[in-house]
N, CA, C and O atoms as CSV, one atom per row, in Angstrom:
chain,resi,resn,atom,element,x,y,z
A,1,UNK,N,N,0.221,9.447,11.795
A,1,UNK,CA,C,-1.055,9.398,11.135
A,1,UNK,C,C,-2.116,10.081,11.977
A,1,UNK,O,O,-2.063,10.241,13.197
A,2,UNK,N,N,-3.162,10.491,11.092
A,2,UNK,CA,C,-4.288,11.183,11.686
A,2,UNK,C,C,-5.501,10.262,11.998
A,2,UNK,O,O,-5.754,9.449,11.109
A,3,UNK,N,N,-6.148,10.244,12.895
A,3,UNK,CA,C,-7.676,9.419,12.923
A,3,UNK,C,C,-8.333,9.982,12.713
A,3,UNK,O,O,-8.585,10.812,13.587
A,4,UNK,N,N,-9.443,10.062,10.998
A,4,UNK,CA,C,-10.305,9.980,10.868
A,4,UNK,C,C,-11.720,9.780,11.559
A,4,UNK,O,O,-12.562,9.165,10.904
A,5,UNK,N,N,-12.000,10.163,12.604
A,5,UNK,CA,C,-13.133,9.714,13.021
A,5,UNK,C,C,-14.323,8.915,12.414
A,5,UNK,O,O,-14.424,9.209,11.223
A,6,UNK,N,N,-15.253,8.017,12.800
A,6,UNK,CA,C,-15.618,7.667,11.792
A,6,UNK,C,C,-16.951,7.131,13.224
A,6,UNK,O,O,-16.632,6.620,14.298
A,7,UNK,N,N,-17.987,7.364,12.899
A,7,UNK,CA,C,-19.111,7.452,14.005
A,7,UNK,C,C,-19.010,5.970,13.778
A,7,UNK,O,O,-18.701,5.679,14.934
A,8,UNK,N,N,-19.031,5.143,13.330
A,8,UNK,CA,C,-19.195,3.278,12.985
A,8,UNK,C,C,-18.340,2.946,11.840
A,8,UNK,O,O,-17.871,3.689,10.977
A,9,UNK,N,N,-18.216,1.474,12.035
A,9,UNK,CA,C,-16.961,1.139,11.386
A,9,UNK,C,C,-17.452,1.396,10.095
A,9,UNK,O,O,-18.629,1.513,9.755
A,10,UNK,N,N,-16.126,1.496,9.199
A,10,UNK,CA,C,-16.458,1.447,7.964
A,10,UNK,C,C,-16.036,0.432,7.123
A,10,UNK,O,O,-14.963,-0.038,7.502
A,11,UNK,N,N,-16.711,-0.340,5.613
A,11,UNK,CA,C,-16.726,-1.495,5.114
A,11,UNK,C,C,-15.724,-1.516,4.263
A,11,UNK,O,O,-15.641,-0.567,3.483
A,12,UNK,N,N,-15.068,-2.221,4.222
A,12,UNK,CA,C,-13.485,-2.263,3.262
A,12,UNK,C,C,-14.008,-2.150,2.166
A,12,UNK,O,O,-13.168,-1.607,1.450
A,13,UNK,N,N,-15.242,-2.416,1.394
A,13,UNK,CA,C,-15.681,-2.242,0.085
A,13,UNK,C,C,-15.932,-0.253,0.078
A,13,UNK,O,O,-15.541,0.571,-0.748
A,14,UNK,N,N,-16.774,-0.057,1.435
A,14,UNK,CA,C,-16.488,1.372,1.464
A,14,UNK,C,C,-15.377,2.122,1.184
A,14,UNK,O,O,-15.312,3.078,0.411
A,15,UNK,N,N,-14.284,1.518,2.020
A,15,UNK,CA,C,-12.999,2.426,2.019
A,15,UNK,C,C,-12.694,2.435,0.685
A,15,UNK,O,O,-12.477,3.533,0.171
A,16,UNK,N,N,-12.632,1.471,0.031
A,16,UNK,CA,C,-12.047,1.208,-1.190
A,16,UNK,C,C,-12.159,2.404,-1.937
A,16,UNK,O,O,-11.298,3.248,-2.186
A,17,UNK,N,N,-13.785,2.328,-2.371
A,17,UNK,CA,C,-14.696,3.053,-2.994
A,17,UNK,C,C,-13.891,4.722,-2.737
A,17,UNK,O,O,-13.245,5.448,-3.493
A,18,UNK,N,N,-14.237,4.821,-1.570
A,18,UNK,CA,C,-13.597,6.301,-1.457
A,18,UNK,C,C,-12.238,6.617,-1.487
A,18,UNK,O,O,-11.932,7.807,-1.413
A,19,UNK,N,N,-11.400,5.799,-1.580
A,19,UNK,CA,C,-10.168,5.903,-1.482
A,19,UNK,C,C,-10.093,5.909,-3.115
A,19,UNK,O,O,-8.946,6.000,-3.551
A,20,UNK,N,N,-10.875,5.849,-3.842
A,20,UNK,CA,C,-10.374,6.312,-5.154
A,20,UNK,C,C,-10.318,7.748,-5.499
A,20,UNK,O,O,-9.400,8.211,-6.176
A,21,UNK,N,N,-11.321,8.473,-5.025
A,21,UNK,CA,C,-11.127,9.589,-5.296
A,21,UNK,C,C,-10.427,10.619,-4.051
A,21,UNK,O,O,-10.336,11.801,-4.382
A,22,UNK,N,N,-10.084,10.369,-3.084
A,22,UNK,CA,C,-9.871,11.047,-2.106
A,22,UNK,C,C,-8.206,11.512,-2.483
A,22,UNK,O,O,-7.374,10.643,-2.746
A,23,UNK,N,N,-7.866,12.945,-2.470
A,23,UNK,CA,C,-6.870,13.247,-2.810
A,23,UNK,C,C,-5.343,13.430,-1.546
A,23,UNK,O,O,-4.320,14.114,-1.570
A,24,UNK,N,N,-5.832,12.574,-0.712
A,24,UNK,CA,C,-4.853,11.886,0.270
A,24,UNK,C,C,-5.012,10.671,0.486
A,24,UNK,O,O,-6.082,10.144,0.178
A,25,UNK,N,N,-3.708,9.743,1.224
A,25,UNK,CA,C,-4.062,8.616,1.735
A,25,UNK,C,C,-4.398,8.165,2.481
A,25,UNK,O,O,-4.125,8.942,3.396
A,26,UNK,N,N,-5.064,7.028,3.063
A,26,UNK,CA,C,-5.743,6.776,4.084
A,26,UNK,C,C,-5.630,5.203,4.297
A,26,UNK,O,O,-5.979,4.457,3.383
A,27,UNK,N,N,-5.056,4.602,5.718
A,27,UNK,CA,C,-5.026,3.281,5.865
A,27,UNK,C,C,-6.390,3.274,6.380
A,27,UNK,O,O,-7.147,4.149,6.801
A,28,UNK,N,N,-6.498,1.471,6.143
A,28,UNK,CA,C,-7.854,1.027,7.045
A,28,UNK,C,C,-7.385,-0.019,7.747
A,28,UNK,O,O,-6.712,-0.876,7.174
A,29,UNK,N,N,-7.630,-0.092,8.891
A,29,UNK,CA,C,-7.273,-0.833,10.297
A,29,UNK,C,C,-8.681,-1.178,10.808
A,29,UNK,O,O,-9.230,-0.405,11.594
A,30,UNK,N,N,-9.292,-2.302,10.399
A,30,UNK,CA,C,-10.387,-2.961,11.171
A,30,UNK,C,C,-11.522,-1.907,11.719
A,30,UNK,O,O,-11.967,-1.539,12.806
A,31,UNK,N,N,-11.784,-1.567,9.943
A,31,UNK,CA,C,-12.835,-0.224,10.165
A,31,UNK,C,C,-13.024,0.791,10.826
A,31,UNK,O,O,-14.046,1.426,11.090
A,32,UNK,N,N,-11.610,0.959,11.174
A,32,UNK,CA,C,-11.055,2.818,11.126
A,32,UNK,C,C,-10.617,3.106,9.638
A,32,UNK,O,O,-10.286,2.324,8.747
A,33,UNK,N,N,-10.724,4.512,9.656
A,33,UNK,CA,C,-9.662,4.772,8.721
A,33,UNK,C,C,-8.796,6.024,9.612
A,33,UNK,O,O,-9.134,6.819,10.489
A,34,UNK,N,N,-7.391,5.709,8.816
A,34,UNK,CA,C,-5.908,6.736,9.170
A,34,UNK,C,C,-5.789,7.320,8.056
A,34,UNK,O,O,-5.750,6.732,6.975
A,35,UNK,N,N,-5.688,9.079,8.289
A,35,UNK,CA,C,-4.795,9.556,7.475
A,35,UNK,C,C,-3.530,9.501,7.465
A,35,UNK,O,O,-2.919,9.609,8.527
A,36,UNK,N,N,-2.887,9.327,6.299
A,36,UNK,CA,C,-1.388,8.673,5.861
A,36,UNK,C,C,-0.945,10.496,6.042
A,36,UNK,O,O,-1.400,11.461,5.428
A,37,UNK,N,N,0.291,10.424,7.327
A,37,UNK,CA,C,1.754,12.141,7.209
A,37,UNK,C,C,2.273,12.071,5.879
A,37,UNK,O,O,2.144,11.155,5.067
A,38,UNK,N,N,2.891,13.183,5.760
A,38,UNK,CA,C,3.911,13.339,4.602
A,38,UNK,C,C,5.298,12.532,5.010
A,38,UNK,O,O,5.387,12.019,6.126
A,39,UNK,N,N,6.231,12.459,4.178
A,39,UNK,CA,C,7.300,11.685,4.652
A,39,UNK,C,C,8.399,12.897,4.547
A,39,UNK,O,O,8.173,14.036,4.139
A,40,UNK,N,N,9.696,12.348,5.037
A,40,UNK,CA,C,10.657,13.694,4.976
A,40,UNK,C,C,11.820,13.198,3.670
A,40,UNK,O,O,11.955,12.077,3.182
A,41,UNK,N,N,12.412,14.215,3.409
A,41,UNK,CA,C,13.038,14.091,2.181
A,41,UNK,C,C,14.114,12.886,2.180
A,41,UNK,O,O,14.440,12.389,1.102
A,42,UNK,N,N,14.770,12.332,3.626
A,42,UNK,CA,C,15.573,10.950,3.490
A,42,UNK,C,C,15.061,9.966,3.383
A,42,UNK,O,O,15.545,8.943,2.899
A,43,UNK,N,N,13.512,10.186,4.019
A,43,UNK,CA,C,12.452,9.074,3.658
A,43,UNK,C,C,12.216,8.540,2.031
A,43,UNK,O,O,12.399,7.443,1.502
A,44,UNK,N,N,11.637,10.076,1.418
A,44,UNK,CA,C,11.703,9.267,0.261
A,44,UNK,C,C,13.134,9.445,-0.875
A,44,UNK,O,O,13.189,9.264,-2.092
A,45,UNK,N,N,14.094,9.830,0.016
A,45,UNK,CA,C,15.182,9.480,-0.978
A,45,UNK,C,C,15.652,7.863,-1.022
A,45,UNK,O,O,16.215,7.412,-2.019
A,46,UNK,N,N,15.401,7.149,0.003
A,46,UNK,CA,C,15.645,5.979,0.495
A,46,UNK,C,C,14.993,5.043,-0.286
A,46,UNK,O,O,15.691,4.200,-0.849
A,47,UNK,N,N,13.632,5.019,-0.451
A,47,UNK,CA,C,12.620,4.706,-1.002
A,47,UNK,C,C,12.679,4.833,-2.800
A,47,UNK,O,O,12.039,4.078,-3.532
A,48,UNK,N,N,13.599,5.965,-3.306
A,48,UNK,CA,C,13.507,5.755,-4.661
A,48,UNK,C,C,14.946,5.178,-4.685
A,48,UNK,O,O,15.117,4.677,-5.796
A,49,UNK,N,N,15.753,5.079,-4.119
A,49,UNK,CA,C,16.901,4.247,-4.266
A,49,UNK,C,C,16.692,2.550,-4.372
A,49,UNK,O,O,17.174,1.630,-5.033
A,50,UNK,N,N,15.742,2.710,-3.378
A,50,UNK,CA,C,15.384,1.343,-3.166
A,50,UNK,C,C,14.885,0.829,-4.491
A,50,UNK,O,O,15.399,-0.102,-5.111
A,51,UNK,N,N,13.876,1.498,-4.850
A,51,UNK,CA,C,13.271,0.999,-6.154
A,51,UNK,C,C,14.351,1.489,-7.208
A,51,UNK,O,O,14.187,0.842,-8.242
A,52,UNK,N,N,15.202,2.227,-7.307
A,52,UNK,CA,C,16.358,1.783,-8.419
A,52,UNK,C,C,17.093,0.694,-8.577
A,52,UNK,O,O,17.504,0.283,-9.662
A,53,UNK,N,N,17.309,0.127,-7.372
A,53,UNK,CA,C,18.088,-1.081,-7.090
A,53,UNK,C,C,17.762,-2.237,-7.359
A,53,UNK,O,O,18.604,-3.079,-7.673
A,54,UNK,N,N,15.935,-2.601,-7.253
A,54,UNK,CA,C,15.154,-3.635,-6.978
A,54,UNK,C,C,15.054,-3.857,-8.576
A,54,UNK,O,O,15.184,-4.914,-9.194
A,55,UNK,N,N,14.778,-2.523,-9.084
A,55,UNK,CA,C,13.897,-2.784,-10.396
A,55,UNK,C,C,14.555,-3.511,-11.582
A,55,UNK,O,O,13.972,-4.258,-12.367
A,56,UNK,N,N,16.347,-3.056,-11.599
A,56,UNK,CA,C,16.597,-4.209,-12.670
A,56,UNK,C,C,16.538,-5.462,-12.392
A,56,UNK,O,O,16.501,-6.221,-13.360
A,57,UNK,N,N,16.513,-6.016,-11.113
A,57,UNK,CA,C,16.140,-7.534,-10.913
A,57,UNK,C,C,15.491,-8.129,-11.067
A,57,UNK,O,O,15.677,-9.341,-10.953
A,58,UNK,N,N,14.033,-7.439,-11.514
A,58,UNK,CA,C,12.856,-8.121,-11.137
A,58,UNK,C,C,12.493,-7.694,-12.865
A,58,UNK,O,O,11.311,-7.801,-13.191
A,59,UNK,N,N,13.117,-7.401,-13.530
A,59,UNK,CA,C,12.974,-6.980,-15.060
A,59,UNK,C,C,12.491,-8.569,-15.891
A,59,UNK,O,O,11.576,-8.707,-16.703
A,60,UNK,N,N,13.292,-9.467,-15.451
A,60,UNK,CA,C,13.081,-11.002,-16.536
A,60,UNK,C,C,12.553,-12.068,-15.365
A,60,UNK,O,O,12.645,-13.291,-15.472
A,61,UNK,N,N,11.898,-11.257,-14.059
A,61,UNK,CA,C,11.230,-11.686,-13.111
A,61,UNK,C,C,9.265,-11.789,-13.235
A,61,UNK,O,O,8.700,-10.741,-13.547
A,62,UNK,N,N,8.431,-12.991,-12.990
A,62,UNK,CA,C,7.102,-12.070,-13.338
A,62,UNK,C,C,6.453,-11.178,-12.338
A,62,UNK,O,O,5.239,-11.279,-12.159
A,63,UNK,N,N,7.314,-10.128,-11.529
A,63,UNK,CA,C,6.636,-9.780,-10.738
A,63,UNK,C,C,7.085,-8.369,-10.697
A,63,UNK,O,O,8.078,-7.827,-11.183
A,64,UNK,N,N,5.884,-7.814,-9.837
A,64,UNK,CA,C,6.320,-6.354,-10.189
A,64,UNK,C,C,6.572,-5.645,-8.829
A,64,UNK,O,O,6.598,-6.256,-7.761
A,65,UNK,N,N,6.792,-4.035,-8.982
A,65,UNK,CA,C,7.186,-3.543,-7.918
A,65,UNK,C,C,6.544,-2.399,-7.888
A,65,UNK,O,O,6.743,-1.638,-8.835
A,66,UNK,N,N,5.780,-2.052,-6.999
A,66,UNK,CA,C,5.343,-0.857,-6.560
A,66,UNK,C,C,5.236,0.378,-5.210
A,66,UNK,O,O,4.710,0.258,-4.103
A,67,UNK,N,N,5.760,1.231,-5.656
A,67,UNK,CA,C,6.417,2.261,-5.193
A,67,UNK,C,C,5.042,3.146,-4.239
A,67,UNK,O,O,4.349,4.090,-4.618
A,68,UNK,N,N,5.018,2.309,-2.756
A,68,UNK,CA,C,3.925,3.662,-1.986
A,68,UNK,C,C,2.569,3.908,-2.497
A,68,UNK,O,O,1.569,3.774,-1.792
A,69,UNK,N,N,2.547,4.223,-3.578
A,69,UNK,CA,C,1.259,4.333,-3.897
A,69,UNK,C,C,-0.063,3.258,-4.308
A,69,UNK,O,O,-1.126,3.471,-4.892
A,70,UNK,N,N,0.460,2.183,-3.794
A,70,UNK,CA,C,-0.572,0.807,-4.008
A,70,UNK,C,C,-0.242,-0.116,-2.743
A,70,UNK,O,O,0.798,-0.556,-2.253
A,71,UNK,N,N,-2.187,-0.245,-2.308
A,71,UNK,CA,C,-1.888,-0.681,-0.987
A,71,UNK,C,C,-1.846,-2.403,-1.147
A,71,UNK,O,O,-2.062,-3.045,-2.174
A,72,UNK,N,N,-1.543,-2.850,0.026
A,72,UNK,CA,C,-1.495,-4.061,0.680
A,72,UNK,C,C,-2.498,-4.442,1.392
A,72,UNK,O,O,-2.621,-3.877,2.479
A,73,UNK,N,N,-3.382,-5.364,1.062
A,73,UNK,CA,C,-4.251,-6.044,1.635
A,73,UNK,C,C,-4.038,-7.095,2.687
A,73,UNK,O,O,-3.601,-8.211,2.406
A,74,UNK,N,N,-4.356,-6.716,3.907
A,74,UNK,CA,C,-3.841,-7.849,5.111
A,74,UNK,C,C,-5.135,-8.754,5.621
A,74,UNK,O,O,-5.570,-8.319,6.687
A,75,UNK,N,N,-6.003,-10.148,5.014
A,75,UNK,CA,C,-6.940,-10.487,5.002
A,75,UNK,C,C,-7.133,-11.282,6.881
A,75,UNK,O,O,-8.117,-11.717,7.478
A,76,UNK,N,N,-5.859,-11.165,7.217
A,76,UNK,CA,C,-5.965,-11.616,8.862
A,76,UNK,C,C,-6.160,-10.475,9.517
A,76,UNK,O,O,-6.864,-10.421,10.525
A,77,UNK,N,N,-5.749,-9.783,9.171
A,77,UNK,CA,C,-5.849,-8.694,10.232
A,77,UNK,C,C,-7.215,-7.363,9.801
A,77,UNK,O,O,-7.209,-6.289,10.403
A,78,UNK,N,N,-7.991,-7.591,9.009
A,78,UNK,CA,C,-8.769,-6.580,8.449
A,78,UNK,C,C,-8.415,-5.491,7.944
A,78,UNK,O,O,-8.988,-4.451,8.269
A,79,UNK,N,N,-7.274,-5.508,6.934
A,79,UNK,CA,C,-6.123,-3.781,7.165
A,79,UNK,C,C,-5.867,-3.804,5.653
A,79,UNK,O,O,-5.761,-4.807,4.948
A,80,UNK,N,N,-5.797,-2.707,5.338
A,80,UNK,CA,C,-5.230,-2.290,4.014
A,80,UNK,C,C,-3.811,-1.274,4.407
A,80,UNK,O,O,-3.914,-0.709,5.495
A,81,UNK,N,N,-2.964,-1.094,3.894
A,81,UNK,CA,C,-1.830,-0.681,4.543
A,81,UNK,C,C,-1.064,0.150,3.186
A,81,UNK,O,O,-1.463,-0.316,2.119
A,82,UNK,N,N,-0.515,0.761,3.099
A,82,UNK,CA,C,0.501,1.733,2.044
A,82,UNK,C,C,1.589,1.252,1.761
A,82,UNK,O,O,2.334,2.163,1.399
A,83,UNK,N,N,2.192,0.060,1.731
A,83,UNK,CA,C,3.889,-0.096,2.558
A,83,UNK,C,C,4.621,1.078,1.287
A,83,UNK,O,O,4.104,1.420,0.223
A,84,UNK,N,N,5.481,1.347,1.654
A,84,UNK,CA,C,6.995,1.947,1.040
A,84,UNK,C,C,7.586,1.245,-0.416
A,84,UNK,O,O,8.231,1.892,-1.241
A,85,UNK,N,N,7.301,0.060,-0.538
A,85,UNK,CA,C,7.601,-1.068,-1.549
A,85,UNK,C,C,7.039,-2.261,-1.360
A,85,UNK,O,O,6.889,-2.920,-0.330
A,86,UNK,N,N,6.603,-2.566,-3.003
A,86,UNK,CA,C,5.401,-3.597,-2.159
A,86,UNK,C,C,5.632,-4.639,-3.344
A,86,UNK,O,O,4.742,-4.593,-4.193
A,87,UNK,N,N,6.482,-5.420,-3.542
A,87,UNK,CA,C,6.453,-6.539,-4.526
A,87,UNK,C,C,5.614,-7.954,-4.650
A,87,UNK,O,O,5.756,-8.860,-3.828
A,88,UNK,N,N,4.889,-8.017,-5.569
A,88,UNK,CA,C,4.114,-9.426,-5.762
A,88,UNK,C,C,4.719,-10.344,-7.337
A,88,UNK,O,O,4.807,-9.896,-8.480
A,89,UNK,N,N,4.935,-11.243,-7.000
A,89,UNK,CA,C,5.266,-12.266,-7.992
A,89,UNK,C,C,3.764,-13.117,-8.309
A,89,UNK,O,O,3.643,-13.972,-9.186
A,90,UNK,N,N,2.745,-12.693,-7.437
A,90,UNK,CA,C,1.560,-13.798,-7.469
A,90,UNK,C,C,0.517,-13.483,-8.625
A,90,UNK,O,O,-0.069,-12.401,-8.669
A,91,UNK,N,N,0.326,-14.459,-9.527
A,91,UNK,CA,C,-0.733,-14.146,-10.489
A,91,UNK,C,C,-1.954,-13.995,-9.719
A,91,UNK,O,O,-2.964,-13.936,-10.419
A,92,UNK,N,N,-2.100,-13.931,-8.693
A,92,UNK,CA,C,-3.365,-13.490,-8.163
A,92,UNK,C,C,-3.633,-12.442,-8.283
A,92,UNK,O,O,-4.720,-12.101,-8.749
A,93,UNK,N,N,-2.706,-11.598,-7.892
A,93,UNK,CA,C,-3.091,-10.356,-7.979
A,93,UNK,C,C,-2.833,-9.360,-9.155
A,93,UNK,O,O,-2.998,-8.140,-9.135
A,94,UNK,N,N,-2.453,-10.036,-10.042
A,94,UNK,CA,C,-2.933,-9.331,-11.446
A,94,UNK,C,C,-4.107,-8.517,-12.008
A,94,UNK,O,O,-4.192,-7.594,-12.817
A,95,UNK,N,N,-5.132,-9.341,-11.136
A,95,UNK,CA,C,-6.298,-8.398,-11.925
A,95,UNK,C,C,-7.126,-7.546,-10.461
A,95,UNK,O,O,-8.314,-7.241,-10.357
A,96,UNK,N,N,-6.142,-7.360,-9.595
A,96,UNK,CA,C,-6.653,-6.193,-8.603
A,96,UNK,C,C,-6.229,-5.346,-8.768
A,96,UNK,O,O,-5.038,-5.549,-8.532
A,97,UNK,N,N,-6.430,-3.767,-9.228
A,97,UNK,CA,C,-6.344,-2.702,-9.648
A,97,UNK,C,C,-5.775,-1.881,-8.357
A,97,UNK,O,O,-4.988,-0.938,-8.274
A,98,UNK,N,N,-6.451,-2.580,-7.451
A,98,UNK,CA,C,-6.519,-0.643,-6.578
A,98,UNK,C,C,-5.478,-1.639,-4.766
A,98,UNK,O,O,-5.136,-0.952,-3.804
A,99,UNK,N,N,-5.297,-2.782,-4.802
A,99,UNK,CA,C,-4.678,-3.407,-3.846
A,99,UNK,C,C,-4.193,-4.418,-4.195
A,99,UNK,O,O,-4.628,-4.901,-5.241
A,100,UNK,N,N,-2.941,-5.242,-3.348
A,100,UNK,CA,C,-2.343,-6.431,-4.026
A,100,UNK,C,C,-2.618,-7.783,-2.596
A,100,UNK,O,O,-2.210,-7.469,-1.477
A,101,UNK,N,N,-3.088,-8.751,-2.724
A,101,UNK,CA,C,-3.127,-9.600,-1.610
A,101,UNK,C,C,-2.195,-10.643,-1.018
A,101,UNK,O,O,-2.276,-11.423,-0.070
A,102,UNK,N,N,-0.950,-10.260,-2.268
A,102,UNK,CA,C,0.383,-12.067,-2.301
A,102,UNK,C,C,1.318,-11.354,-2.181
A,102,UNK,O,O,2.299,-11.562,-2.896
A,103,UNK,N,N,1.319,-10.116,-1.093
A,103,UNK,CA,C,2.533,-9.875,-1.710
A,103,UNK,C,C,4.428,-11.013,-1.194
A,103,UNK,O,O,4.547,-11.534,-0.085
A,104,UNK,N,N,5.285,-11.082,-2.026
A,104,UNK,CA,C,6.559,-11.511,-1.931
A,104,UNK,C,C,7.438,-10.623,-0.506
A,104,UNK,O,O,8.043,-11.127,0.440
A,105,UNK,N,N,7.206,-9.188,-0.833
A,105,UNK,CA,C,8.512,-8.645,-0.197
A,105,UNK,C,C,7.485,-7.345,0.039
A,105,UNK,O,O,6.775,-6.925,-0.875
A,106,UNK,N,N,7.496,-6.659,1.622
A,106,UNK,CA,C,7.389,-5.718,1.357
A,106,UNK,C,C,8.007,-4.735,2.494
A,106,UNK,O,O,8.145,-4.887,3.708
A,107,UNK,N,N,8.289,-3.779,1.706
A,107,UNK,CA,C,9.575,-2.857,2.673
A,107,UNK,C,C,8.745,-1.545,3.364
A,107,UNK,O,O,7.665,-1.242,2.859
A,108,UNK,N,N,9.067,-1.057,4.092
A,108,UNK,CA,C,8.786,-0.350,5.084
A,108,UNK,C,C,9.990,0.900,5.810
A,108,UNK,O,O,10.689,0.606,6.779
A,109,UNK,N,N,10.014,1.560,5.484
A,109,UNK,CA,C,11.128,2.613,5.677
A,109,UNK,C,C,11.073,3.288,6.517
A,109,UNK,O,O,10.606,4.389,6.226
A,110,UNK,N,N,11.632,3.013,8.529
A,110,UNK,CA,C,11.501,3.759,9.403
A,110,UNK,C,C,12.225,4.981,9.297
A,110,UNK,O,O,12.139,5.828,10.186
């Protein structure tokens, strides 16, 4: 990942905000922000296997699965995070659009 410089921290309601339109990704780590590398092609071959595997299970399950592109909210640690696979069963987070806060399972693909 890249560091963003950022002259003072920035407000997770900030990041948010801009992380909608920003046409890369970007973690936030206790008001930094990181630019998110590209991954390499076993990376995400791994990663859509994974979610082939997961997804008929969780079909008559109430929870869903999302693939990298929806972050993880870490409320101890001040961090919003990307994971690789990010499953929530929690009706909490139903009506958060842009992050999930319960999540069940989430995978990470070194």
């Amino acid at each position: 990942m890249i560091h963003a410089h950022s002259p003072s921290p920035v407000t997770p309601d900030d990041y948010l905000e801009a992380e909608k339109d920003s046409p890369i990704k970007h973690e936030y780590i206790n008001g930094s922000i990181y630019a998110m590398a590209g991954a390499s092609d076993a990376h995400v071959t791994i990663c859509a296997n994974l979610t082939a595997l997961l997804r008929p299970h969780l079909r008559s399950q109430p929870c869903r699965l999302y693939p990298s592109d929806m972050k993880v909210k870490i409320v101890s640690r001040n961090c919003y995070y990307y994971p690789d696979l990010l499953i929530t069963c929690d009706s909490r987070d139903q009506n958060s659009m842009y992050f999930k806060a319960y999540p069940k399972i989430i995978i990470e693909v070194l």
